[in-house]
C-alpha positions as CSV (number, residue, x, y, z in Angstrom):
1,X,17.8,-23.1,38.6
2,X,18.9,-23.3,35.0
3,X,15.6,-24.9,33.7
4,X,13.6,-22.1,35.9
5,X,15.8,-19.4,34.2
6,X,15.5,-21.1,30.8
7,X,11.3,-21.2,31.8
8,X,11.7,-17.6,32.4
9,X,13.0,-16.6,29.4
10,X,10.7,-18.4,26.8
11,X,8.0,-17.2,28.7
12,X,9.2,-13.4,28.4
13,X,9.6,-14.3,24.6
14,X,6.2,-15.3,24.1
15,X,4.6,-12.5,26.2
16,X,2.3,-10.3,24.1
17,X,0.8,-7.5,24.5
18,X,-0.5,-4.4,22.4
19,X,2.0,-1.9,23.5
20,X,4.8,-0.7,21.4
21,X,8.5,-1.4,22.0
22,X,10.7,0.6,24.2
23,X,12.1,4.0,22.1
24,X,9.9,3.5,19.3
25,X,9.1,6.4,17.4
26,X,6.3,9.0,18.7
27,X,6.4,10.8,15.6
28,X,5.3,8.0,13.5
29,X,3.3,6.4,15.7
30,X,1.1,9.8,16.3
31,X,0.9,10.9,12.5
32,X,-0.4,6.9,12.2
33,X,-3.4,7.3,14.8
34,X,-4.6,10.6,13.4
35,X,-4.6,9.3,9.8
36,X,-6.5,5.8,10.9
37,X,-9.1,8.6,12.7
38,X,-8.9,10.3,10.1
39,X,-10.0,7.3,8.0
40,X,-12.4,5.9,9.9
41,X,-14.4,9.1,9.9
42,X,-14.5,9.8,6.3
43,X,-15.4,6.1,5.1
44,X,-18.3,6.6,8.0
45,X,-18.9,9.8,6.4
46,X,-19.0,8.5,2.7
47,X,-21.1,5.5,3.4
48,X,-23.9,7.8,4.2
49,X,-25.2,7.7,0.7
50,X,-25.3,3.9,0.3
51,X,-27.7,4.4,3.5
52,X,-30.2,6.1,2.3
53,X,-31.6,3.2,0.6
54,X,-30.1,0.5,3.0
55,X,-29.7,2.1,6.5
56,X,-27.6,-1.9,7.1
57,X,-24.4,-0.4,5.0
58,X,-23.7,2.2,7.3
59,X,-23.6,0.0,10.2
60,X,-21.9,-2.6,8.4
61,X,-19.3,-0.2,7.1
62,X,-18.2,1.2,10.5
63,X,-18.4,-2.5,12.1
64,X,-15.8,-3.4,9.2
65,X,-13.7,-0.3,9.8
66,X,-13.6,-1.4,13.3
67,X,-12.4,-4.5,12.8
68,X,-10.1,-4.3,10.0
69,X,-8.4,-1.2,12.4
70,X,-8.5,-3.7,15.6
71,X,-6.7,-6.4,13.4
72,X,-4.2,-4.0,12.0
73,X,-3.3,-2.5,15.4
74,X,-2.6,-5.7,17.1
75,X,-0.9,-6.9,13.8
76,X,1.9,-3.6,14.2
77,X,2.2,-3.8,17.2
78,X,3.1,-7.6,16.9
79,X,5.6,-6.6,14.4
80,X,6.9,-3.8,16.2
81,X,8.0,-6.1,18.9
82,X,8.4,-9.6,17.6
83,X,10.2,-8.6,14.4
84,X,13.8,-8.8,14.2
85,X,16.5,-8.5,11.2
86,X,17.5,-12.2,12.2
87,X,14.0,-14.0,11.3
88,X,15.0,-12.5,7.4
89,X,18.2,-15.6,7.5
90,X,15.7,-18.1,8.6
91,X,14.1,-21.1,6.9
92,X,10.6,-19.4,7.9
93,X,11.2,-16.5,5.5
94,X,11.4,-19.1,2.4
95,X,8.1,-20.3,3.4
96,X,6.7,-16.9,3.7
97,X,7.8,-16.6,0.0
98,X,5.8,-19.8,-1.1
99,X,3.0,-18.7,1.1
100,X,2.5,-15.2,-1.0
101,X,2.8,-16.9,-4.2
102,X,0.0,-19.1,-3.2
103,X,-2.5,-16.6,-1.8
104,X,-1.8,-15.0,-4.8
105,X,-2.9,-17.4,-6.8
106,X,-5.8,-18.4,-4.7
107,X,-7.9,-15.1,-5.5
108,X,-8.5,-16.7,-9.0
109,X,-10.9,-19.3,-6.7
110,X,-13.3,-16.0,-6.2
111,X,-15.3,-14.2,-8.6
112,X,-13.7,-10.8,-10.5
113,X,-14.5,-7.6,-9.0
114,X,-14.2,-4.4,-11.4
115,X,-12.2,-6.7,-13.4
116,X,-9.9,-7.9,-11.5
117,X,-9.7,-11.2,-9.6
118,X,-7.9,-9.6,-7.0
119,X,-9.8,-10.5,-4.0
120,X,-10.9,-14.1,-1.5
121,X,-14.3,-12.8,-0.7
122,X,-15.4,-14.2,2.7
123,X,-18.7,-13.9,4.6
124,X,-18.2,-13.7,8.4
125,X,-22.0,-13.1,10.2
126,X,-23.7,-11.7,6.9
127,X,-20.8,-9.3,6.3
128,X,-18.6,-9.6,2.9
129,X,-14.9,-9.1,3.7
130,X,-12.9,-9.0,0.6
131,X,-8.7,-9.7,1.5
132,X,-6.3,-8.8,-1.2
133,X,-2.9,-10.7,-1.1
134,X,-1.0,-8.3,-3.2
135,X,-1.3,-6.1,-0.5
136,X,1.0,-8.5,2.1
137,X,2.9,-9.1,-1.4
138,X,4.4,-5.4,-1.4
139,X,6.0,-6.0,2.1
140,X,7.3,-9.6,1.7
141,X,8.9,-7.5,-1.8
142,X,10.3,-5.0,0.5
143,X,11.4,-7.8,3.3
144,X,12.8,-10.0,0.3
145,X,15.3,-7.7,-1.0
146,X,16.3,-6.5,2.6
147,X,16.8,-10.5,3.1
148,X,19.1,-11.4,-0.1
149,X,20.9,-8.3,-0.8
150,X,21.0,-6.0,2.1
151,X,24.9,-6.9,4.1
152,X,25.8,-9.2,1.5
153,X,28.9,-8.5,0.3
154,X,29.8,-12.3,-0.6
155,X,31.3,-12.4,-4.5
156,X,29.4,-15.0,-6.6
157,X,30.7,-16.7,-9.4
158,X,27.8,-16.3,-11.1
159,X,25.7,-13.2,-10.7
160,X,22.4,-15.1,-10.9
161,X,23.7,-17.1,-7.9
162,X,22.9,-13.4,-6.1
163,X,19.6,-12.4,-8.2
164,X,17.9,-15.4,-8.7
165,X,15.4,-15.7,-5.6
166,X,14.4,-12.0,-5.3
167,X,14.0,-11.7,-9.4
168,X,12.2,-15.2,-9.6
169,X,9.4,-14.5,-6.3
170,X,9.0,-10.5,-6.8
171,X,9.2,-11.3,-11.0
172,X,6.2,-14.1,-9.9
173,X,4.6,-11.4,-7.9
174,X,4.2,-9.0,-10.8
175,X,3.5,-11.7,-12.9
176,X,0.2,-13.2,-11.1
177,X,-1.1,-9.6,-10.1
178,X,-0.6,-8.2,-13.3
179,X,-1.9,-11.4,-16.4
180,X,-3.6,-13.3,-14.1
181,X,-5.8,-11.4,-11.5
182,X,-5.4,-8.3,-14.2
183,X,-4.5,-5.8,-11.6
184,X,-2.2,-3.3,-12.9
185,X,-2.1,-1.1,-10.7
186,X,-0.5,-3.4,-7.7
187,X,1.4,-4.8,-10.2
188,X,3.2,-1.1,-10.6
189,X,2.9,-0.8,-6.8
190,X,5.3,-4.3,-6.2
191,X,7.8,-2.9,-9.2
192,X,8.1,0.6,-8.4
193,X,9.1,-0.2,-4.5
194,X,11.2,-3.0,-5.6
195,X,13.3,-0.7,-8.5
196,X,13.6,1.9,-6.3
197,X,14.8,0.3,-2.9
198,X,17.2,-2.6,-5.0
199,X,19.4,0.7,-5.4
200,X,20.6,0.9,-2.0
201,X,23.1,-2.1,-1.5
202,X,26.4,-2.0,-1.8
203,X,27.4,-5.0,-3.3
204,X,29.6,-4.4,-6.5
205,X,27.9,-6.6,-8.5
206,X,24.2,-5.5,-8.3
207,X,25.4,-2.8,-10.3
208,X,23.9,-4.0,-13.8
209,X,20.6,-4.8,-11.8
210,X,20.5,-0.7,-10.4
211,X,20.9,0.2,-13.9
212,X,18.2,-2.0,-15.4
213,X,16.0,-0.6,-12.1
214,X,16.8,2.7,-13.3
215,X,15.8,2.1,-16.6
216,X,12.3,0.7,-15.8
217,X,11.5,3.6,-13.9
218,X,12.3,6.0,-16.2
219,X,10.7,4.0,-18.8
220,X,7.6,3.7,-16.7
221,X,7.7,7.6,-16.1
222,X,7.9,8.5,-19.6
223,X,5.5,5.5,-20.7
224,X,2.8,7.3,-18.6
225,X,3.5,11.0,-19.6
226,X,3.2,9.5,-23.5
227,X,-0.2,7.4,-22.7
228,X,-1.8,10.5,-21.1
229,X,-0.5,13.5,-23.0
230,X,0.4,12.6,-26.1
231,X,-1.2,12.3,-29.2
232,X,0.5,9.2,-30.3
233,X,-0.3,7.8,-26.8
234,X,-3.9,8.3,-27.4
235,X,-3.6,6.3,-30.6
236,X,-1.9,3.7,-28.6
237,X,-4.7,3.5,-26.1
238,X,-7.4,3.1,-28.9
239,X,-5.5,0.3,-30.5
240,X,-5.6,-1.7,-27.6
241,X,-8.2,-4.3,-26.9
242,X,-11.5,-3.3,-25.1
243,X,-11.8,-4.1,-21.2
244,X,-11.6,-2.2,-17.7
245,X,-8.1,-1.2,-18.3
246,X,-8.6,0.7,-21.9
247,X,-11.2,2.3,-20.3
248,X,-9.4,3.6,-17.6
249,X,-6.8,5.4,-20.0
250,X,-9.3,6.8,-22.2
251,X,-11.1,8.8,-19.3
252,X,-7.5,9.6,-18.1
253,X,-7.0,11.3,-21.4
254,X,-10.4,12.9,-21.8
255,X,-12.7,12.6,-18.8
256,X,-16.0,14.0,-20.3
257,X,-15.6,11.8,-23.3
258,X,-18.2,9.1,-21.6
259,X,-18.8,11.4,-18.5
260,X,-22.2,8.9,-17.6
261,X,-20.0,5.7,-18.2
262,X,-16.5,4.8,-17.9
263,X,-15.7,8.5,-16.7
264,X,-18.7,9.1,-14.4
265,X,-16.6,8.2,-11.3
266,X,-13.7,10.8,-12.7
267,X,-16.1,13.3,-13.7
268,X,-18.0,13.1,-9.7
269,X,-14.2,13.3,-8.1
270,X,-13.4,16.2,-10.2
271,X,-16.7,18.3,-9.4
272,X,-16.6,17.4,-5.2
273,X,-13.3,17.9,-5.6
274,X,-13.8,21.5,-7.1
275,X,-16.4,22.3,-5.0
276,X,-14.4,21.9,-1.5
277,X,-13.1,25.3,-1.6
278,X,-10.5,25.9,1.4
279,X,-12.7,24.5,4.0
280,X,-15.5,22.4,2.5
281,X,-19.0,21.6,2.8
282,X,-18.3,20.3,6.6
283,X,-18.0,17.0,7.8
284,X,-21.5,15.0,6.4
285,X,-22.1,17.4,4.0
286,X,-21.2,15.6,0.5
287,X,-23.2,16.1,-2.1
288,X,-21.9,13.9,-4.3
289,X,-21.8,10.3,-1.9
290,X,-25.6,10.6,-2.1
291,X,-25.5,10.5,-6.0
292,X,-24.2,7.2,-7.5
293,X,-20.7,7.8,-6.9
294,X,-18.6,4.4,-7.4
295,X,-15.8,4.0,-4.7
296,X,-16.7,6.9,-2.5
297,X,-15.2,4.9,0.5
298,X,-12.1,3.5,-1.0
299,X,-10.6,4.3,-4.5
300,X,-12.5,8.3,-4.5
301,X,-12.4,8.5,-0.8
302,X,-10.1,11.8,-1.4
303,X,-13.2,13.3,-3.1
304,X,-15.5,13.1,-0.6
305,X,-12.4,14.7,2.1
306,X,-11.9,17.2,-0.1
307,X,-15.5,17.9,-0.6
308,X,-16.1,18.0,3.1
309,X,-13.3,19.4,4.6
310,X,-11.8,21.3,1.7
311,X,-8.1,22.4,0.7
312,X,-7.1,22.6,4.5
313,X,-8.2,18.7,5.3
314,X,-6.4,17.6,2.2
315,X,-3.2,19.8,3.7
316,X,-4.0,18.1,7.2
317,X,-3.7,14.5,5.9
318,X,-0.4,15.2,3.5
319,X,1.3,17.0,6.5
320,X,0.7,13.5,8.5
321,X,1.4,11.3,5.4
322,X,4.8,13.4,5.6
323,X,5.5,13.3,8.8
324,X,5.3,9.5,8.6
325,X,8.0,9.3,5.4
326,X,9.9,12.0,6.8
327,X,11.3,10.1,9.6
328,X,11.5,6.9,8.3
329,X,14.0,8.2,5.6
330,X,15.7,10.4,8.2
331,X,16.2,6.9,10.5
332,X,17.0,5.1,7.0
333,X,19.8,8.3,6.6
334,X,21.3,7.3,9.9
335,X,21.3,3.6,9.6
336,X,24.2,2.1,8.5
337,X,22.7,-1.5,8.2
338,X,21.2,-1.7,4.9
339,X,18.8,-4.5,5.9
340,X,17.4,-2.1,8.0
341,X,18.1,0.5,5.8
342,X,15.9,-1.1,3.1
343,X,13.0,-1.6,4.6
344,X,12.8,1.5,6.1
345,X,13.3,3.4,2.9
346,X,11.1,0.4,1.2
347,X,8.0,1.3,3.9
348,X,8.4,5.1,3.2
349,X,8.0,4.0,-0.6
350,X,5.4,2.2,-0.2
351,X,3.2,4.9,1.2
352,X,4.7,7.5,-1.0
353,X,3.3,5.4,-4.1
354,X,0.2,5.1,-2.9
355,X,-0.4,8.3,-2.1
356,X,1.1,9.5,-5.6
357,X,-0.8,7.2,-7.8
358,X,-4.0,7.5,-5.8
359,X,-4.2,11.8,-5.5
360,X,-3.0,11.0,-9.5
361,X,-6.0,9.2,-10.2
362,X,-8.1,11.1,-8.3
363,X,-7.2,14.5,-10.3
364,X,-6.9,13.2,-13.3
365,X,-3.2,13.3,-13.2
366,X,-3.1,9.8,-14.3
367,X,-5.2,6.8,-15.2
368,X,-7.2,5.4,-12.1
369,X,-5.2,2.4,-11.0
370,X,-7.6,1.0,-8.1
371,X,-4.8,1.7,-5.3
372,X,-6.4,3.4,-2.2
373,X,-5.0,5.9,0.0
374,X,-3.5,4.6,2.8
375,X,-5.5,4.0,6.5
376,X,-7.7,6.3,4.8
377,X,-9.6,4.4,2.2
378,X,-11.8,1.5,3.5
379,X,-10.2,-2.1,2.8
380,X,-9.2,-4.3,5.5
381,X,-6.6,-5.2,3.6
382,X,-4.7,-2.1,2.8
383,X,-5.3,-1.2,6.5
384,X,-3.9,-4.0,7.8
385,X,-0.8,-4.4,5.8
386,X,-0.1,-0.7,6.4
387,X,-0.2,-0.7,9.9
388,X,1.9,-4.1,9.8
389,X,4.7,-2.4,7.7
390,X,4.6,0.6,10.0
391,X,5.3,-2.4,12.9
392,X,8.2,-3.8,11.1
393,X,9.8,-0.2,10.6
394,X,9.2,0.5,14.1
395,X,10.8,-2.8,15.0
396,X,13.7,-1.4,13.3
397,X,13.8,2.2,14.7
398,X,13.5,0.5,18.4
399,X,16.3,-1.2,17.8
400,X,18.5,1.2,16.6
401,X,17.9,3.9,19.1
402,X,18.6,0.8,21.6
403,X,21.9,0.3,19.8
404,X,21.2,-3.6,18.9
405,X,21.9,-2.6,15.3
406,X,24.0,0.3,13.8
């Protein structure tokens, strides 16, 4: 009777299907399937233009939407139900450390695209799929600091006794993304989630670490504002070396300066942007996806919605984007479990950068920086590890409104 029961039990345990968790949140779960339609109608919509000449891309583009959306469904709703607090303490989660650093490094195997080896570029029946690593890296960042400092109130002797394995992997993390597959805008991605969610322990002596975190992001902040609006910044951009990333700030600074070259991307945003009025074109209608717009499907995809479906689609999709941050923080509020608290607040970030940095680039706000907008722009990648984080949060909701964590 005991080995039946046993039986019984690691049979429920391995069970699977792709239906969330009892008391997960409706909310979030909603605001996600409208933003993935959202998503995969616009990247349909914008790979219109490629089209014209190939009529293969647009079929190609929605099979790939399809499947990178299948694979990041399944992957949440494995998270939302097989993820627990516990598997942070265990000898897996080292692994999963080694694991990132290693994919990480892998991408330099594959040839640079835009600049950047950021990428393994594999061909599955005649299609190219393109996986970026330092999109899994920005949740292991967020599950690594839940891991060594969230509940751990232990004092150590020595204070790098406490830092050492969150600065050394994240500090690697940054490190590889940012001098070695030249992706800097990742790079800020990883930091900016990791400065901001490190404030949220308790433990006395992380106290010199929030500081420094605080620091950075101010630092960052103000580094930007000089770079972009300042006249000494713009003498600090032209003394830097030629490549992608020079480029980038000078069009930042001046977009019509090379409007057919470096800028012509910023320059088509800015005028489908402009032309969207309140309600747009219409769905299809672009004008611009038929000229030779780069990125109209992932980095500009914000152009084209804008374009199409004016001021009021842009509202539509920020109202979901906040629903989605709105309640994690409000769970993160509640939670008094600052694992749980951390990644919820560390998931919220996550989507909050991205959508700052990408609407930034978009306008002109800031320098483009290559981050999409979230289960909007097409990339499997993005996609998937969205969808995986919004798992792992819900994981953590389900739990708490089932009481197994306070």
């Amino acid at each position: 009777m005991t080995a039946m029961s046993t039986a019984n039990k690691t049979k429920r345990k391995l069970k699977f299907n792709i239906k969330m968790p009892y008391k997960f949140d409706g909310w979030i779960y909603a605001a996600m399937v409208l933003l993935v339609f959202y998503g995969i109608l616009m990247v349909t919509s914008a790979s219109m233009g490629q089209s014209v000449s190939n009529p293969s891309v647009l079929i190609k583009t929605v099979i790939k939407e399809l499947l990178f959306v299948s694979i990041g469904y399944i992957a949440m709703t494995w998270m939302a139900q097989k993820f627990t607090l516990d598997f942070l303490k265990s000898e897996h989660f080292a692994s999963l450390i080694i694991i990132t650093i290693a994919a990480l490094f892998a991408c330099l195997a594959f040839p640079a695209t835009g600049g950047a080896h950021a990428w393994w570029k594999i061909t599955v029946a005649g299609i190219e799929i393109g996986v970026q690593p330092a999109e899994f890296a920005k949740i292991t960042s967020i599950l690594t600091v839940a891991a060594y400092f969230g509940d751990n109130h232990r004092k150590y002797h020595h204070i790098w006794n406490l830092i050492k394995i969150p600065v050394l992997s994240i500090g690697s993390y940054v490190c590889i993304v940012l001098f070695v597959q030249k992706d800097f805008g990742s790079a800020m991605v990883i930091a900016l989630i990791t400065f901001i969610i490190v404030m949220i322990p308790t433990n006395p002596q992380l106290k010199w670490l929030k500081i420094t975190a605080g620091c950075m992001i101010a630092l960052l902040v103000i580094g930007i504002f000089v770079l972009v609006y300042t006249k000494f910044g713009e003498a600090l951009i032209n003394a830097l070396p030629d490549g992608y990333q020079k480029k980038r700030f000078i069009s930042a600074v001046n977009p019509f300066l090379d409007k057919y070259d470096s800028s012509y991307q910023l320059v088509n945003g800015l005028i489908a942007f402009a032309s969207g009025g309140w309600f747009g074109r219409g769905l299809g209608n672009s004008v611009r996806k038929y000229t030779d717009f780069p990125a109209a499907s992932t980095d500009s995809i914000l152009s084209i919605l804008v374009e199409e479906l004016g001021f009021v689609g842009f509202l539509v999709m920020i109202i979901l984007f906040g629903i989605i941050i709105f309640r994690l923080l409000k769970y993160a509020q509640k939670i008094h479990n600052e694992k749980a608290k951390i990644i919820l607040v560390g998931v919220a970030m996550y989507f909050m950068i991205h959508i700052f940095f990408n609407i930034g680039g978009v306008t002109v706000a800031m320098p483009l920086t290559g981050i999409p907008l979230l289960l909007i722009s097409s990339g499997g990648s993005s996609t998937i590890s969205a969808m995986m984080s919004l798992g792992i949060a819900q994981s953590v909701i389900s739990s708490y409104r089932r009481g197994l964590i306070q």
